[in-house]
N, C-alpha and C positions, 0 to 999 in steps of 0.2 A: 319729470313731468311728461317728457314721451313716451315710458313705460305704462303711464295711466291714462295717455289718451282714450287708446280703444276701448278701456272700460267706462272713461266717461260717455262716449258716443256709444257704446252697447247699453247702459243703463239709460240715456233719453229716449233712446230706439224702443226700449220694453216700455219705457212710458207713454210713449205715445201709441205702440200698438194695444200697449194696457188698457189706456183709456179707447179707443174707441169700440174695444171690445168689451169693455166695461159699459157703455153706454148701448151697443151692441146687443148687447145680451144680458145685461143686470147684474154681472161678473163683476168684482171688485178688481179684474185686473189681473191678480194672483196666478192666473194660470197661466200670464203669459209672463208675469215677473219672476216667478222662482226658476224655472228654469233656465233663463236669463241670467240672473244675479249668482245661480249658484255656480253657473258657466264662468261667469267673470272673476268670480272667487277663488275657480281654479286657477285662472290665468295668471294670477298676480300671488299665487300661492301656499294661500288658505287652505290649514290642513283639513283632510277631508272629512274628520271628524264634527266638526262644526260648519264645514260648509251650507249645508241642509237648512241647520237651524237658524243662521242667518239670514239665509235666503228666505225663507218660510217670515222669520219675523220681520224683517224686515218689508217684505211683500204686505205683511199687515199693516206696518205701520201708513205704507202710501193708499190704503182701501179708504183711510177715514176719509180725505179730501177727494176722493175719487168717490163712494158712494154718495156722500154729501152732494158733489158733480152731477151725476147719474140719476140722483132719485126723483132731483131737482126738475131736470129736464125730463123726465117722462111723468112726474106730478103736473107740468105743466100740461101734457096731453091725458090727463086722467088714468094714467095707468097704473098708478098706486094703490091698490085696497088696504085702506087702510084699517078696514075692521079686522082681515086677516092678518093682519101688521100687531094689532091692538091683542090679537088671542093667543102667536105663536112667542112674541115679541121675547117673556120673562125666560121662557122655557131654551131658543137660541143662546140669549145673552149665558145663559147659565152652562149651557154645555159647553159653549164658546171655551166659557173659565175652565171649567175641567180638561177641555182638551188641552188647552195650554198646557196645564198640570203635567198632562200624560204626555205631551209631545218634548218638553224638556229635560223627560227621564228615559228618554228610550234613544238608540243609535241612528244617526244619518241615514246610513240605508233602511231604517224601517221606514222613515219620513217616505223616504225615495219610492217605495212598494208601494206604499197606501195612496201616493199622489196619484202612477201610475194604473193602479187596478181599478179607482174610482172615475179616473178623466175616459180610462177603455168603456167603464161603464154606460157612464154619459153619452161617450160616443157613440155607442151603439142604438142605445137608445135614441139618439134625434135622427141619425143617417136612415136607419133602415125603416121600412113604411108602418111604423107603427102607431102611426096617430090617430089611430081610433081604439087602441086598446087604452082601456080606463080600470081602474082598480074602482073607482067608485062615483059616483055622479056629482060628489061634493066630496069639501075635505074633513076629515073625520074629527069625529070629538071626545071628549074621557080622554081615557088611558093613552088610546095611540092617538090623537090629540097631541097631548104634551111630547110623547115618546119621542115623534118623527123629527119636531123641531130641535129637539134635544142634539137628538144624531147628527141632523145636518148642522149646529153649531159646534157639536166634537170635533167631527171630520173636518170641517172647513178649517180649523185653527191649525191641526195636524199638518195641513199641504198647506195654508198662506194664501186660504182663497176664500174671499166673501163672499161665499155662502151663493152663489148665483147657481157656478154649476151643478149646484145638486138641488136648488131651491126650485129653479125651472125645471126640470127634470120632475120632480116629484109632484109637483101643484100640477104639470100637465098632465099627470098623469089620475089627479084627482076631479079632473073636468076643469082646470083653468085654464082661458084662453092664452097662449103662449105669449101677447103682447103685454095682457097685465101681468101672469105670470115674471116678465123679465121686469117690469117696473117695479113690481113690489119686492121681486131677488133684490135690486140697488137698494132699498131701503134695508134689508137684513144686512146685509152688508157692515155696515155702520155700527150694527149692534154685533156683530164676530169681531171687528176688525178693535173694538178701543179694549176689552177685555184680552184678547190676543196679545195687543201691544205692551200690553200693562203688563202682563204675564210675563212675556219674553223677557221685557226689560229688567225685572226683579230677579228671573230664574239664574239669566246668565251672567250675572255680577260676580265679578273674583277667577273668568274666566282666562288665561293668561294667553291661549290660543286665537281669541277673537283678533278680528283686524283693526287697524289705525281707524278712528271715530263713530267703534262700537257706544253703545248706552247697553249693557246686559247682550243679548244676540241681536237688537239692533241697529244696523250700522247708519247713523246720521249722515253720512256724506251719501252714502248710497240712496236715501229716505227725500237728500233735499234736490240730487238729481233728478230725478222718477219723480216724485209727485207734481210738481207742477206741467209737466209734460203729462202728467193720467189727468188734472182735474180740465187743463184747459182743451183736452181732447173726446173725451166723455159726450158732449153736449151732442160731436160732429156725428159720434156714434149712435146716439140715441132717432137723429134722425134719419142714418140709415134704416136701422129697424122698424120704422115705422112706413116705410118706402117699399118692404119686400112684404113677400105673402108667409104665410105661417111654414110652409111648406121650405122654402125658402130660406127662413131664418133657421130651421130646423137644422138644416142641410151645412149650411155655412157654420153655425155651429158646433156642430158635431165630428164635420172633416176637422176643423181646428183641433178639437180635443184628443183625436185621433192623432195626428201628428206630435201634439203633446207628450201622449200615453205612450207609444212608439220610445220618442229619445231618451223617458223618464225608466223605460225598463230597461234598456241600454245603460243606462248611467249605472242601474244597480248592480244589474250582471257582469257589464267588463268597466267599468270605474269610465266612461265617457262622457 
């Protein structure tokens, strides 16, 4: 039981910074759970071939009560569009599923690349002063329409993250204001995170590598410590961000991701 302490106290630790960065920012959590969880997977010595995958699924599994959380409490402040919710909705859920597909056929360190190259991305985009650069004055409709939603539900399943960081990213970039932007990320969330979990849980059946109270890649013991520290921390998140200026949430934001992207390219290059 003493060799599992410190993972049970590292797995509430990500839940509770999950959730208020979840609430924070419309992030399901994810970004700050996988690398977390894949941390503690090395500690107790899950090989590293599955480590990723676990992490990753599992990070999904704790978004559904965490978005749910999250969408909840910035619906209460109107921060939800939910016509934009209504148009991208099908098109997430469905890449959501494909990327599952693709993230349970490919190696650990690919997971490990794609989280980091994406959360650098993010970063930079919110740190440095580009908030007034806009690709368009609304968000687009047809083809790229469906496209963008597509992408950001691939990607998101790939790394184990609802869809926040790449969802605020992208909608501010299409003239949405950062606050409903982050309300209406919690709500996408929801619809990456139950396709994701389904996913995972089917792909990785028959796995003999997985740890002690896997479901598929993921792990329930890991799922029931995390979640209720992400849903009942969410809410606290939600009204920081509505406390800071756009400018501000940007900021905070984006140093985090930074941080993230940093130890996630480290893990792939020297195995840390």
């Amino acid at each position: 039981m003493e060799h599992y302490l410190p993972i049970i106290v590292l797995m509430m630790a990500s839940g509770i910074l999950g959730g208020v960065m979840a609430g924070l920012m419309g992030i399901g959590g994810g970004i700050v759970i996988v690398p977390v969880v894949e941390f503690a997977l090395g500690f107790i010595g899950v090989d590293p071939s599955v480590r990723m995958h676990v992490a990753v699924a599992t990070s999904l599994a704790t978004i559904i009560p965490t978005s749910i959380s999250s969408a909840h409490a910035h619906h209460g402040r109107g921060a939800v569009d939910f016509e934009l919710a209504q148009k991208w909705g099908v098109a997430i859920f469905l890449g959501a599923a494909f990327g599952t597909w693709i993230a349970a056929r490919v190696e650990s360190g690919v997971l490990s690349i794609i989280f980091a190259v994406v959360a650098l991305f993010v970063a930079s985009k919110m740190i440095l002063p580009f908030e007034k650069i806009k690709l368009s004055d609304h968000v687009p409709r047809g083809f790229f329409g469906s496209l963008i939603p597509t992408v950001i539900g691939l990607i998101s399943t790939m790394m184990g993250i609802g869809g926040g960081a790449l969802s605020v990213t992208t909608l501010t970039l299409f003239n949405v204001p950062i606050h409903r932007a982050v309300g209406t990320a919690a709500f996408f969330g929801l619809l990456i995170a139950v396709p994701g979990t389904i996913g995972f849980m089917i792909s990785g059946q028959g796995n003999d590598l997985l740890p002690v109270g896997s479901i598929g890649y993921v792990n329930v013991i890991g799922f029931l410590m995390i979640s209720p520290m992400t849903y009942f921390a969410a809410p606290f998140g939600a009204r920081i961000a509505h406390a800071l200026t756009q400018r501000q949430l940007g900021m905070v934001f984006g140093g985090f991701l930074l941080i993230v992207s940093v130890r996630m390219f480290y893990r792939s290059f020297y195995g840390g």
